[in-house]
MDTraj code that builds the backbone (N, CA, C; nanometers):
import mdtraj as md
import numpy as np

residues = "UNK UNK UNK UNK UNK UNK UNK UNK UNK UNK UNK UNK UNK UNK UNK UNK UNK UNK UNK UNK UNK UNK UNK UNK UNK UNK UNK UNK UNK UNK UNK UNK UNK UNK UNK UNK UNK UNK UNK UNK UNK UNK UNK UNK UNK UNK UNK UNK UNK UNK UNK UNK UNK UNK UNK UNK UNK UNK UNK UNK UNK UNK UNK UNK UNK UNK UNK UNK UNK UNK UNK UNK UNK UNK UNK UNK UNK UNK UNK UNK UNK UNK UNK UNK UNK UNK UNK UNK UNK UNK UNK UNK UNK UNK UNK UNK UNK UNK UNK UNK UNK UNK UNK UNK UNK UNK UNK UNK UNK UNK UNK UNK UNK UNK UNK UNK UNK UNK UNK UNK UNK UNK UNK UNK UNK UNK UNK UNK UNK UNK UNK UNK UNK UNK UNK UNK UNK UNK UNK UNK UNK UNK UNK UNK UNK".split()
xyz = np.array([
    [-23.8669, -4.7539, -3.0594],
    [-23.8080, -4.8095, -2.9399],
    [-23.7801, -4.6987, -2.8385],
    [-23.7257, -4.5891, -2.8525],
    [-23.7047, -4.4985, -2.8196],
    [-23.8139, -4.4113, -2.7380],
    [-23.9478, -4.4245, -2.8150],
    [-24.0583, -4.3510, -2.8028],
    [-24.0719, -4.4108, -2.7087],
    [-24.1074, -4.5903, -2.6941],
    [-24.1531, -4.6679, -2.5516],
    [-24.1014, -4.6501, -2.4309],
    [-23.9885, -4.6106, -2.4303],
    [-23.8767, -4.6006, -2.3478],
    [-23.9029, -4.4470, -2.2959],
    [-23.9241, -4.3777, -2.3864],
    [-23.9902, -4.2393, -2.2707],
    [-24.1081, -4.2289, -2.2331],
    [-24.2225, -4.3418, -2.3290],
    [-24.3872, -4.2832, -2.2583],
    [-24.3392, -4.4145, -2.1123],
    [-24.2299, -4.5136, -2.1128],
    [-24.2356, -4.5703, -1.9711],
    [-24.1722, -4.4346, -1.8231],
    [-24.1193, -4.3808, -1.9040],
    [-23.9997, -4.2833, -1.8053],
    [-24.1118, -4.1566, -1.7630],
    [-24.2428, -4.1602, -1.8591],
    [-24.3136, -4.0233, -1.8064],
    [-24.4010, -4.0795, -1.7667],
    [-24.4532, -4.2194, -1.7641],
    [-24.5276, -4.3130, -1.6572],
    [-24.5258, -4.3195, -1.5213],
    [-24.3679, -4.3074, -1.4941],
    [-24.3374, -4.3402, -1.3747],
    [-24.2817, -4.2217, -1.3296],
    [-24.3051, -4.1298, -1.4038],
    [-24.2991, -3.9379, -1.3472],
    [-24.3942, -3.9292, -1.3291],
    [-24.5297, -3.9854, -1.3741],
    [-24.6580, -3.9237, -1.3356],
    [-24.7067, -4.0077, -1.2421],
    [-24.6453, -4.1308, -1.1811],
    [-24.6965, -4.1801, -1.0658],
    [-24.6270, -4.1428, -0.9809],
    [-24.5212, -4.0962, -0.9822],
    [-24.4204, -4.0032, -0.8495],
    [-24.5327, -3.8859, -0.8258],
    [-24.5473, -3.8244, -0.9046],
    [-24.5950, -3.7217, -0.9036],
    [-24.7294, -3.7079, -0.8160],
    [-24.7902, -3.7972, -0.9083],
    [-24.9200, -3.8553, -0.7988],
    [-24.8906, -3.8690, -0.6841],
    [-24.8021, -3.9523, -0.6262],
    [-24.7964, -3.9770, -0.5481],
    [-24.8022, -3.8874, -0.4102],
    [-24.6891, -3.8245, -0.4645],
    [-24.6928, -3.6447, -0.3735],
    [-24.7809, -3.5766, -0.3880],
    [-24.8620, -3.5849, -0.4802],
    [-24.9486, -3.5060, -0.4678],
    [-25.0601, -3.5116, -0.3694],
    [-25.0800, -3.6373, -0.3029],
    [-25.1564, -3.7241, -0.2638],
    [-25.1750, -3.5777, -0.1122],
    [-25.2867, -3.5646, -0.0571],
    [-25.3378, -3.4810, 0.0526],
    [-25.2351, -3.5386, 0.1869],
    [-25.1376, -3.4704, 0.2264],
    [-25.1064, -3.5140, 0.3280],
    [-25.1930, -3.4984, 0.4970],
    [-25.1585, -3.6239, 0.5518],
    [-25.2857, -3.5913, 0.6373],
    [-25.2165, -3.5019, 0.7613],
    [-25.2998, -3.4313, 0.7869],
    [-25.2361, -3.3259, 0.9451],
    [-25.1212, -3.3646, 1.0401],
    [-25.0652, -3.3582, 1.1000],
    [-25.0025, -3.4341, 1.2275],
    [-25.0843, -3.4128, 1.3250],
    [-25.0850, -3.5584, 1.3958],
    [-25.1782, -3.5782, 1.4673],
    [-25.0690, -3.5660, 1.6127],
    [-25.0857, -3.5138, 1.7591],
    [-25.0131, -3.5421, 1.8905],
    [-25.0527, -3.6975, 1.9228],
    [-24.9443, -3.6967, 1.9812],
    [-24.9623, -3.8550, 2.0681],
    [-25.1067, -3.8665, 2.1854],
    [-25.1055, -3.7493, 2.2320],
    [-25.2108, -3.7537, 2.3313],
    [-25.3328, -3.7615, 2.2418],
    [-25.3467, -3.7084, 2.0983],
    [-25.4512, -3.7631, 2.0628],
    [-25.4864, -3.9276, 2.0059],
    [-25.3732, -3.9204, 1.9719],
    [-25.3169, -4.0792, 1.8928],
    [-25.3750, -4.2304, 2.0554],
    [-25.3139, -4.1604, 2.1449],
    [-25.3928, -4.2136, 2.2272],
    [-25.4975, -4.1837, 2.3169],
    [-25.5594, -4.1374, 2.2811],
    [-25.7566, -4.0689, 2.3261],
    [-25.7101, -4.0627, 2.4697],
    [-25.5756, -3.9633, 2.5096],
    [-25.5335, -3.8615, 2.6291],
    [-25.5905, -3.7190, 2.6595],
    [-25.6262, -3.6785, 2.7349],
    [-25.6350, -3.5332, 2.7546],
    [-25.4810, -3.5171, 2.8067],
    [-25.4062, -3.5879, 2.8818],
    [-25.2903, -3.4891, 2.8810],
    [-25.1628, -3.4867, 2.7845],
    [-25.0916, -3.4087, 2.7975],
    [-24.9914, -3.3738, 2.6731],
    [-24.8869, -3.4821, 2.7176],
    [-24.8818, -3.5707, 2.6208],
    [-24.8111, -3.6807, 2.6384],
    [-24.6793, -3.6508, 2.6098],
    [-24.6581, -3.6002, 2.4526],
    [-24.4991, -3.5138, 2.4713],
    [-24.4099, -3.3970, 2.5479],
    [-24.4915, -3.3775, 2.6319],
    [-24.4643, -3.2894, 2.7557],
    [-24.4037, -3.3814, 2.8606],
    [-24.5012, -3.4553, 2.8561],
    [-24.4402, -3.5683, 2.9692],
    [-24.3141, -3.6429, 2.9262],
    [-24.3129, -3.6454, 2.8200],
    [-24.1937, -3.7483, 2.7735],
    [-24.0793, -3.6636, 2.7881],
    [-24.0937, -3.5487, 2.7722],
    [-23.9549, -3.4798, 2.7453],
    [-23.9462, -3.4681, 2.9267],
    [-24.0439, -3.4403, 3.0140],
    [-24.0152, -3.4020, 3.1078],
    [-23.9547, -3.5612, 3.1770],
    [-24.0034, -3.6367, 3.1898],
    [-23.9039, -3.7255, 3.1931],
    [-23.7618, -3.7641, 3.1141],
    [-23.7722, -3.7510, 3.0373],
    [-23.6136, -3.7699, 2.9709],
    [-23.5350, -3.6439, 3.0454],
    [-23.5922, -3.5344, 3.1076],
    [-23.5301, -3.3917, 3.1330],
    [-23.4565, -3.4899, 3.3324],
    [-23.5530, -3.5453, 3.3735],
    [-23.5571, -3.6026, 3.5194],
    [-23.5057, -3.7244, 3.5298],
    [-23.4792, -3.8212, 3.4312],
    [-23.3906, -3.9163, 3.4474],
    [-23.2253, -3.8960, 3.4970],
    [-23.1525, -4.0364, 3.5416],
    [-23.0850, -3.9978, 3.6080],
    [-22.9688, -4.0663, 3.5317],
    [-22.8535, -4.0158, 3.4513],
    [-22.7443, -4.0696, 3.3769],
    [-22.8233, -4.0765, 3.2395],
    [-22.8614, -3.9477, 3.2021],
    [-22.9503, -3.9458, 3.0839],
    [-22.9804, -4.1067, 2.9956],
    [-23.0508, -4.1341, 3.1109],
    [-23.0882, -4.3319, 3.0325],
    [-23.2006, -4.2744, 2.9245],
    [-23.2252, -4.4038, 2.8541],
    [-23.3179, -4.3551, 2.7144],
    [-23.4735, -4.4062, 2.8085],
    [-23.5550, -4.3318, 2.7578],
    [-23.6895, -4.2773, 2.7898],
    [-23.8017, -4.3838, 2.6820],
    [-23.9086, -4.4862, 2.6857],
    [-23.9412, -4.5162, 2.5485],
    [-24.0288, -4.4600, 2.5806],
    [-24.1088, -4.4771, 2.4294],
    [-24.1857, -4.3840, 2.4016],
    [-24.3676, -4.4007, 2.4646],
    [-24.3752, -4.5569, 2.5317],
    [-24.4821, -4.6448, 2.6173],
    [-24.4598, -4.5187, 2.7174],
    [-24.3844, -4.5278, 2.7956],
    [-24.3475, -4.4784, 2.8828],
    [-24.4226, -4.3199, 2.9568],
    [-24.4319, -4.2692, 2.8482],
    [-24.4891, -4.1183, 2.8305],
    [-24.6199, -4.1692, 2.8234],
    [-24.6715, -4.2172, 2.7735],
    [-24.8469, -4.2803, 2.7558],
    [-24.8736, -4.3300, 2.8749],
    [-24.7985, -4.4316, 2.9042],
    [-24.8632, -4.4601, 3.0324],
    [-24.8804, -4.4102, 3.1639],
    [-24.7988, -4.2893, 3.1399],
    [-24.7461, -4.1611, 3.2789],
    [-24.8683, -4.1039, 3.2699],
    [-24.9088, -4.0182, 3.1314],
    [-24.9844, -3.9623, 3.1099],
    [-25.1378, -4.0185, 3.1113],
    [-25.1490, -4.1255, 3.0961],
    [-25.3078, -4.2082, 3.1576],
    [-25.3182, -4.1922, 3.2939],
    [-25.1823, -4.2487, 3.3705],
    [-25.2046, -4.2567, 3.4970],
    [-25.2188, -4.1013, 3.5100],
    [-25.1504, -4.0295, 3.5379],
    [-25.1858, -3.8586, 3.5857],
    [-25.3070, -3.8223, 3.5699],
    [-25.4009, -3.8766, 3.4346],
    [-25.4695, -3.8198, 3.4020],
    [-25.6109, -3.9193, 3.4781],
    [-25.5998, -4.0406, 3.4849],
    [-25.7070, -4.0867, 3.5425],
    [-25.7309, -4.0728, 3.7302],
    [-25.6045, -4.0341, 3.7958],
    [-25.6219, -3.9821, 3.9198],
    [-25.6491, -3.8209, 3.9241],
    [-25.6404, -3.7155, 3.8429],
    [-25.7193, -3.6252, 3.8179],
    [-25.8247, -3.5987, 3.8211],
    [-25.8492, -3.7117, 3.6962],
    [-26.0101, -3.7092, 3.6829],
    [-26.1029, -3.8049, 3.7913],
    [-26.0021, -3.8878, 3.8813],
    [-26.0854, -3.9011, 4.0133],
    [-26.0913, -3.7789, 4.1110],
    [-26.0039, -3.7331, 4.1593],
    [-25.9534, -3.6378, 4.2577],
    [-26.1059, -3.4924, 4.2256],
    [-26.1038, -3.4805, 4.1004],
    [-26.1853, -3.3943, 4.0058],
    [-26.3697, -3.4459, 4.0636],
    [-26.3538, -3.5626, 4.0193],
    [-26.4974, -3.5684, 4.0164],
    [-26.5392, -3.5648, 4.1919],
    [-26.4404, -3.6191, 4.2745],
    [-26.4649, -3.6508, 4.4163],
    [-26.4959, -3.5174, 4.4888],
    [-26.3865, -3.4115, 4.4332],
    [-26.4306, -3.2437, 4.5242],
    [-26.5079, -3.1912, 4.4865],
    [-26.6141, -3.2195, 4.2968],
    [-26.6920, -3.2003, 4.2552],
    [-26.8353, -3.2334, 4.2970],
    [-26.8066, -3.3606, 4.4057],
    [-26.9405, -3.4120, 4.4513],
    [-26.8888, -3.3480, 4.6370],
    [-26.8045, -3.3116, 4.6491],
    [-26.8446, -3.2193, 4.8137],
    [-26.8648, -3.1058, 4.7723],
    [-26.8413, -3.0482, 4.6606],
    [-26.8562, -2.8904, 4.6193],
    [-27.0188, -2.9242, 4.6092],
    [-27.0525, -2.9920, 4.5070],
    [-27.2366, -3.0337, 4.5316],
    [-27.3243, -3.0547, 4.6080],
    [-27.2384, -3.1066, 4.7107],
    [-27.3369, -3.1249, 4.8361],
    [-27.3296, -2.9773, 4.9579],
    [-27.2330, -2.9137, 4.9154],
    [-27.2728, -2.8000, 4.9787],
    [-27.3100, -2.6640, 4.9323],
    [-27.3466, -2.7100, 4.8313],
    [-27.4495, -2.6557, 4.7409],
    [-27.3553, -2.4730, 4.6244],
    [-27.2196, -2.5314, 4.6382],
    [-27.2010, -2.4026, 4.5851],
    [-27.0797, -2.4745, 4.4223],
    [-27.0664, -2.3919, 4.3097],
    [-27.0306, -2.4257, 4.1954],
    [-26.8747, -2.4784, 4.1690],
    [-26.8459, -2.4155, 4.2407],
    [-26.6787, -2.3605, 4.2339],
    [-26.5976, -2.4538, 4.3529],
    [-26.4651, -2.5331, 4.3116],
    [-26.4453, -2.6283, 4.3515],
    [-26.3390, -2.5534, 4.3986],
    [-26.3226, -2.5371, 4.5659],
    [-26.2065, -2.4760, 4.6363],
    [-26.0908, -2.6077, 4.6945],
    [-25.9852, -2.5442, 4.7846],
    [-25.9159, -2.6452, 4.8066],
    [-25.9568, -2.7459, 4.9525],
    [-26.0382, -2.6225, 5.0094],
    [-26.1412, -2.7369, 5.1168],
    [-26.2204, -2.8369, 5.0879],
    [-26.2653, -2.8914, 4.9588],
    [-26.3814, -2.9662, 4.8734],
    [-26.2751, -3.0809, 4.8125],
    [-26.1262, -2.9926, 4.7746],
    [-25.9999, -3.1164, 4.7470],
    [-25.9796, -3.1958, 4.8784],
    [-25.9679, -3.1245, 4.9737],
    [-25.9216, -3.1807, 5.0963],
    [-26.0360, -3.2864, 5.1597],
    [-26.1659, -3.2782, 5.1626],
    [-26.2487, -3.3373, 5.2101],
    [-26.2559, -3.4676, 5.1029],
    [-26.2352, -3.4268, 4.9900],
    [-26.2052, -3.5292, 4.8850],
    [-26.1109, -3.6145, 4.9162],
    [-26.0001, -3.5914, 4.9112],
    [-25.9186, -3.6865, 4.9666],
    [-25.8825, -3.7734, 5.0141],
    [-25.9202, -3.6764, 5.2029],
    [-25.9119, -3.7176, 5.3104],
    [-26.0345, -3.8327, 5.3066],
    [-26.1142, -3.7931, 5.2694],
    [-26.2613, -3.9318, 5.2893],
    [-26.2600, -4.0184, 5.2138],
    [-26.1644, -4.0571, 5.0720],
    [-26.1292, -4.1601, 5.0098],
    [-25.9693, -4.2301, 5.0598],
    [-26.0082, -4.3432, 5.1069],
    [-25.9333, -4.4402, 5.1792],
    [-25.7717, -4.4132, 5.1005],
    [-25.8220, -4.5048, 4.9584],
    [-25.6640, -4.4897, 4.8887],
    [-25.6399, -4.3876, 4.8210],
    [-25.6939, -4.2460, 4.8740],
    [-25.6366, -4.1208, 4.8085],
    [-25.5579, -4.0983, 4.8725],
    [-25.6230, -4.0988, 5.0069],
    [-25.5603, -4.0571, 5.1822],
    [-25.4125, -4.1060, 5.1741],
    [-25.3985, -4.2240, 5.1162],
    [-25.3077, -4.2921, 5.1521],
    [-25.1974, -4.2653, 5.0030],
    [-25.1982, -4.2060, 4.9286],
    [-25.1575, -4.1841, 4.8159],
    [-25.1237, -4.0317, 4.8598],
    [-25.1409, -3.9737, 4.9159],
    [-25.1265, -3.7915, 4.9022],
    [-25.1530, -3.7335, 5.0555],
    [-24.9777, -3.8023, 5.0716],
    [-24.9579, -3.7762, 5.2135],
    [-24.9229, -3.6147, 5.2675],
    [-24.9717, -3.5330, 5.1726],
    [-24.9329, -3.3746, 5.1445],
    [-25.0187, -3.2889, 5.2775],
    [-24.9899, -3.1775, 5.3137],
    [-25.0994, -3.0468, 5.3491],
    [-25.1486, -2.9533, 5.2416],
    [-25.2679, -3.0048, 5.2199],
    [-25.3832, -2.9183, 5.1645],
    [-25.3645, -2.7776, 5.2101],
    [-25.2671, -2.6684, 5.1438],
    [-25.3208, -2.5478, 5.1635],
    [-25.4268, -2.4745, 5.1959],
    [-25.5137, -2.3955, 5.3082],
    [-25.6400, -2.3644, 5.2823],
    [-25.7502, -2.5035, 5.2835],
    [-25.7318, -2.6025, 5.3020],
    [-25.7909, -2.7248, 5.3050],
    [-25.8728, -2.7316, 5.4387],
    [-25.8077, -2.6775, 5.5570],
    [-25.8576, -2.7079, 5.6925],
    [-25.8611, -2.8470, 5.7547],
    [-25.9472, -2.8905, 5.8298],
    [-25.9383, -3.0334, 5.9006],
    [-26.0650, -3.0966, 5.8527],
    [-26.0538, -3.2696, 5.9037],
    [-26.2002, -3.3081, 5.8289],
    [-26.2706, -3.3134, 5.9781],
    [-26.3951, -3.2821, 6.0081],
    [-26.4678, -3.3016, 6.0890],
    [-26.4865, -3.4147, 6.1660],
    [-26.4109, -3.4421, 6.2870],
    [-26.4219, -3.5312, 6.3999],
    [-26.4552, -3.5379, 6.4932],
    [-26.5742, -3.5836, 6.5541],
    [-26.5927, -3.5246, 6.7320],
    [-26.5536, -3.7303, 6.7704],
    [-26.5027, -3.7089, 6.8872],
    [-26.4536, -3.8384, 6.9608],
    [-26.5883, -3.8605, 7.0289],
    [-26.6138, -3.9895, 7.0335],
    [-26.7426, -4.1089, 7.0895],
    [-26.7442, -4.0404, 7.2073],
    [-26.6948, -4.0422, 7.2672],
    [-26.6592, -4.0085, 7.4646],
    [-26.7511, -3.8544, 7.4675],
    [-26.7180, -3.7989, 7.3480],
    [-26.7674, -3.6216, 7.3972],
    [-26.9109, -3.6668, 7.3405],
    [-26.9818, -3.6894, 7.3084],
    [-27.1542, -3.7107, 7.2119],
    [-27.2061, -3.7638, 7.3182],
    [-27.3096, -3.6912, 7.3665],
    [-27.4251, -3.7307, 7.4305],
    [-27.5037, -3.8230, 7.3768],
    [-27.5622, -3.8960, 7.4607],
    [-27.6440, -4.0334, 7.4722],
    [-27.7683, -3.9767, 7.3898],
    [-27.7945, -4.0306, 7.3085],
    [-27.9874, -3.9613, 7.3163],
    [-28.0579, -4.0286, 7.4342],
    [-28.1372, -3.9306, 7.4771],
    [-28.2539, -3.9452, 7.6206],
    [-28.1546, -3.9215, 7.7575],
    [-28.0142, -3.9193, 7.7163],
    [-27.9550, -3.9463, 7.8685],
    [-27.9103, -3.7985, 7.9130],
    [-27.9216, -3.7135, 7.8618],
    [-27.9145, -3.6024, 7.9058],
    [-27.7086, -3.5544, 7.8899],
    [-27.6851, -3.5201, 8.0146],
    [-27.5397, -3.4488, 8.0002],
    [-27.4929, -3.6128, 8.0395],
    [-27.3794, -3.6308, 7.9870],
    [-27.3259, -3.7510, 8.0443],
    [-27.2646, -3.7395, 8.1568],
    [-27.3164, -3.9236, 8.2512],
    [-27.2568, -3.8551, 8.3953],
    [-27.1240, -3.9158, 8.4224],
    [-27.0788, -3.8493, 8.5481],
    [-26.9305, -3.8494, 8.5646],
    [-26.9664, -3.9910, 8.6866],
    [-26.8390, -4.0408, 8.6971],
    [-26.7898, -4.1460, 8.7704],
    [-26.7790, -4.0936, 8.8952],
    [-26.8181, -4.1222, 9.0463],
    [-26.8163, -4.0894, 9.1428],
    [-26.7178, -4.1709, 9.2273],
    [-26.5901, -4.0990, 9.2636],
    [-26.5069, -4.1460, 9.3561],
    [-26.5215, -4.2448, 9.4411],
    [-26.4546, -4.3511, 9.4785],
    [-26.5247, -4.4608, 9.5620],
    [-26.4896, -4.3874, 9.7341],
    [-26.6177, -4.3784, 9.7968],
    [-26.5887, -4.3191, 9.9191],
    [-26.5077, -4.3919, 10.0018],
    [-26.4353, -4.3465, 10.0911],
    [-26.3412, -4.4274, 10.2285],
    [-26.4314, -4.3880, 10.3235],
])
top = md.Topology()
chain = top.add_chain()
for i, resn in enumerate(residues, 1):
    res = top.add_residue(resn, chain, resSeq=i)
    for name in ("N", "CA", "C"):
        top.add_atom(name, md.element.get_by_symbol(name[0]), res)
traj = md.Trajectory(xyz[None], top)
């Protein structure tokens, strides 16, 4: 009786045992947990750091900051990437951000900032452009008295 009573007690030592023994798997980040490039626990803390009457922060919250940041990036990104292309050089300056921007409607309107080094976007007014065939444009002649 005795004997049963310990091969049950080293039964259930050797499935503890197992158990732990078992490969624990890595820790995985949230930004990978949700197929993010940006650091999602960065964001979370940095919000919980910027709230106002230290209110509680959930944990959605940080994911969805971090999608959004990260999918207007990766517009902003690809947009100065295609004026950096068209003027034929590799390297994406802050004039190629600015033309980016400025020439997408709801960026314009999202990133009411000055582009450092950005410059202006290229405008000539209707009134100054010559006619084709018409030569210099002509002026209005005073009505004589």
């Amino acid at each position: 009786e005795d004997a049963a009573v310990g091969t049950d007690e080293s039964a259930a030592q050797a499935s503890a045992t197992a158990s732990t023994n078992k490969a624990k798997a890595p820790p995985q980040s949230r930004a990978s947990r949700s197929g993010l490039q940006f650091p999602v626990g960065r964001i979370h803390r940095y919000l919980k750091a910027k709230s106002q009457h230290q209110i509680r922060v959930g944990a959605k919250a940080a994911v969805y900051a971090s999608a959004i940041l990260e999918y207007l990036t990766a517009e902003v990104l690809e947009l100065a990437g295609n004026a950096s292309k068209d003027l034929r050089v590799k390297r994406i300056t802050p004039r190629h951000l600015q033309l980016a921007i400025r020439g997408d409607e709801e960026l314009d309107s999202l990133v009411r900032a000055t582009i450092a080094g950005g410059g202006v976007i290229p405008h000539i007014h209707k009134n100054l452009v010559q006619k084709p065939g018409g030569g210099a444009p002509k002026k209005d002649k005073p009505p004589s008295s």
